[in-house]
C-alpha positions as CSV (number, residue, x, y, z in Angstrom):
1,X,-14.0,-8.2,-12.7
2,X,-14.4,-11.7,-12.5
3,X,-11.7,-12.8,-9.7
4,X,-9.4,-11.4,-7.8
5,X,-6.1,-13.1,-7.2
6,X,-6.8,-16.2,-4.2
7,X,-3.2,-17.0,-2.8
8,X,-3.0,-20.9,-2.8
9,X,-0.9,-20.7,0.3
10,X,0.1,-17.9,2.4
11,X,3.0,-17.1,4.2
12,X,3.2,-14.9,7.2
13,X,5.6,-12.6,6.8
14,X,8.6,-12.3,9.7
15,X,9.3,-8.7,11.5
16,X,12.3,-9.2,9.6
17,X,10.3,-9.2,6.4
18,X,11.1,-5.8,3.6
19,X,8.1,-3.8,4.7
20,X,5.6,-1.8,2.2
21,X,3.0,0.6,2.4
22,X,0.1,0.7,-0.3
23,X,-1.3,4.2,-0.8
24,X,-5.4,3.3,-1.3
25,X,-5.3,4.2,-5.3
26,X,-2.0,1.1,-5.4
27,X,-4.8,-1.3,-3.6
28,X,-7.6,-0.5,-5.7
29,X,-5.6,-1.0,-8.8
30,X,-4.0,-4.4,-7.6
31,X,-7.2,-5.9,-6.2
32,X,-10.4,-3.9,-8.2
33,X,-8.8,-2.7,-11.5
34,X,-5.6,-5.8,-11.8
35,X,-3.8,-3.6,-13.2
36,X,-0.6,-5.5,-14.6
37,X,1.7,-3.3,-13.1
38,X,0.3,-4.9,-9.9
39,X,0.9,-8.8,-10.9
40,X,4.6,-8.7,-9.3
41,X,3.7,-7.0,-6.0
42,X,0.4,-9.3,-5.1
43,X,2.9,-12.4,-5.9
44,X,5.4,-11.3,-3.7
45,X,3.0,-10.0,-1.4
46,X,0.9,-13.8,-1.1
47,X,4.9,-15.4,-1.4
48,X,5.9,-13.8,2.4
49,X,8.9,-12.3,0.6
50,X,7.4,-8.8,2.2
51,X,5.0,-7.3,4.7
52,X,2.3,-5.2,4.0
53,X,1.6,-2.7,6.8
54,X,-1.7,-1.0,6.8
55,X,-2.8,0.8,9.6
56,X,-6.5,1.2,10.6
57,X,-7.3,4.6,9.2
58,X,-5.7,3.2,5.5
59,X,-8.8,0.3,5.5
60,X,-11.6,3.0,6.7
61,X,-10.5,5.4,3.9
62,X,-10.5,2.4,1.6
63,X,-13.9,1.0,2.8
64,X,-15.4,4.7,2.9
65,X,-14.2,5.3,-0.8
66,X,-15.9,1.4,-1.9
67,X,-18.7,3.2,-0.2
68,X,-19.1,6.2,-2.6
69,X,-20.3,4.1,-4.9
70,X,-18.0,5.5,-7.6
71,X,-16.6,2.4,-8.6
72,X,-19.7,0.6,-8.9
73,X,-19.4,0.4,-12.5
74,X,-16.3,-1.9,-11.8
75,X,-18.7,-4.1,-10.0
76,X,-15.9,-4.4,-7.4
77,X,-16.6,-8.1,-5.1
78,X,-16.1,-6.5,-1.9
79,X,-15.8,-9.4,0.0
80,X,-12.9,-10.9,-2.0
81,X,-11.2,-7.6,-1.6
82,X,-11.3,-7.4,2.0
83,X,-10.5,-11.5,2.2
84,X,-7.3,-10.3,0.8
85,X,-6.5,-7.9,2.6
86,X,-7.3,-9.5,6.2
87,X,-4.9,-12.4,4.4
88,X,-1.9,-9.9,3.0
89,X,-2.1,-7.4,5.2
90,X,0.0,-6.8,8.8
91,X,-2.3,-4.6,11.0
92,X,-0.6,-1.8,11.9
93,X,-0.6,0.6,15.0
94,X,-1.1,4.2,14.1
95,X,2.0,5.9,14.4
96,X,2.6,8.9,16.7
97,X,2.6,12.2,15.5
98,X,6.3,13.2,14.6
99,X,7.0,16.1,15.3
100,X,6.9,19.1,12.9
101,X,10.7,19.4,12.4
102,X,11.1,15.8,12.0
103,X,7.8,15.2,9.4
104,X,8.2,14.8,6.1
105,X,4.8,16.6,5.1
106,X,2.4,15.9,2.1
107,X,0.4,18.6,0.3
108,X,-2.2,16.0,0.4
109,X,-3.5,15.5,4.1
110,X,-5.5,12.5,3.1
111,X,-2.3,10.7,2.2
112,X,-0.4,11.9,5.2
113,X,-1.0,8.5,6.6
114,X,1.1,6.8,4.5
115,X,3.7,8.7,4.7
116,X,3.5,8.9,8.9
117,X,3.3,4.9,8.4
118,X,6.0,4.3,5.8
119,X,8.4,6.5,7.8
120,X,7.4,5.2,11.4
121,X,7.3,1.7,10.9
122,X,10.9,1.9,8.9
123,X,8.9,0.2,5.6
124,X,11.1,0.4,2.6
125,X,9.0,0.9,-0.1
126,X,5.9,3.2,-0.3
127,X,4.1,3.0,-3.6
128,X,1.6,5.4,-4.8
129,X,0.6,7.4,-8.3
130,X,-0.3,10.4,-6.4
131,X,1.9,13.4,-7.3
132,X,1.6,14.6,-3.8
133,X,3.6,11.9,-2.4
134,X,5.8,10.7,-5.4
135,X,7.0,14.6,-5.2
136,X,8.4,13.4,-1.6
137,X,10.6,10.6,-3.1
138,X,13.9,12.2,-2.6
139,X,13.3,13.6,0.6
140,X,12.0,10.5,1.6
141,X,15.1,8.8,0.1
142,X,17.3,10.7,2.7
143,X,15.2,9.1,5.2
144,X,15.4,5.2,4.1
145,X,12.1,5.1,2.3
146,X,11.3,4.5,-1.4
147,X,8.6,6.4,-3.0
148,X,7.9,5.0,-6.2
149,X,4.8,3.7,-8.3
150,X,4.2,0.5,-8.9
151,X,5.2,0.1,-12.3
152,X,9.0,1.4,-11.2
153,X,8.8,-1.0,-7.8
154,X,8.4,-4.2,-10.4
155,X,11.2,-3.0,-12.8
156,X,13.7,-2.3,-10.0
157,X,12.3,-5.9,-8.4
158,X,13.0,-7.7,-11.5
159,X,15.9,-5.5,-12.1
């Protein structure tokens, strides 16, 4: 990869701002892989027009899985990465533990956080590819959130 997508200007988004939540796999594929299906959120994202929310346990899994080494083949610039996300992202707090009568729970512990986040914060949209959480969609639905990849998130924004 020979750049990753510098944001001429960025605006910071308001409270009031559509929130999202990026699953680490949504990340990698807009910032390591630019993956096309990508180009609509990073432009909306560097535009203010929505908030990213990550919280600190989503940059430690993605700075342990950069660590791995399994996407050194990708020769991913890991300082542009991060650049971009210190510049897109809103910090977020982790959320409390719902309880278990309240949580909408994901076969997948490791993307549990997400979910807790998405929910939590009251973010709109979560976008992912993993079946685990994309099999959550209508529940999640019920609850205010979108669960959807990022290819259907840019046809229903451009929709």
């Amino acid at each position: 990869m020979d750049a990753l997508p510098t944001p001429l200007k960025t605006a910071r988004p308001e409270a009031s701002t559509p929130a999202i939540v990026l699953d680490t796999n949504v990340v990698f594929d807009w910032l390591l892989f630019c993956n096309p299906d990508c180009d609509h959120l990073g432009a909306w994202l560097r535009s203010g027009q929505g908030r990213w929310l990550a919280s600190p346990s989503m940059r430690a899994e993605l700075a342990h899985v950069l660590g791995l080494g399994r996407l050194d083949k990708w020769r991913p610039r890991e300082a542009a990465l991060w650049a971009t996300w210190d510049r897109l992202s809103v910090p977020a707090d982790e959320p409390a533990p719902a309880s278990p009568a309240a949580r909408l729970r994901c076969t997948d512990a490791d993307d549990q956080k997400f979910i807790d986040l998405a929910l939590a914060s009251g973010a709109r949209w979560l976008l992912s590819r993993d079946r685990a959480v994309l099999k959550l969609a209508r529940k999640a639905r019920e609850r205010g959130l979108t669960i959807q990849t990022p290819a259907d998130w840019t046809a229903n924004a451009k929709a």
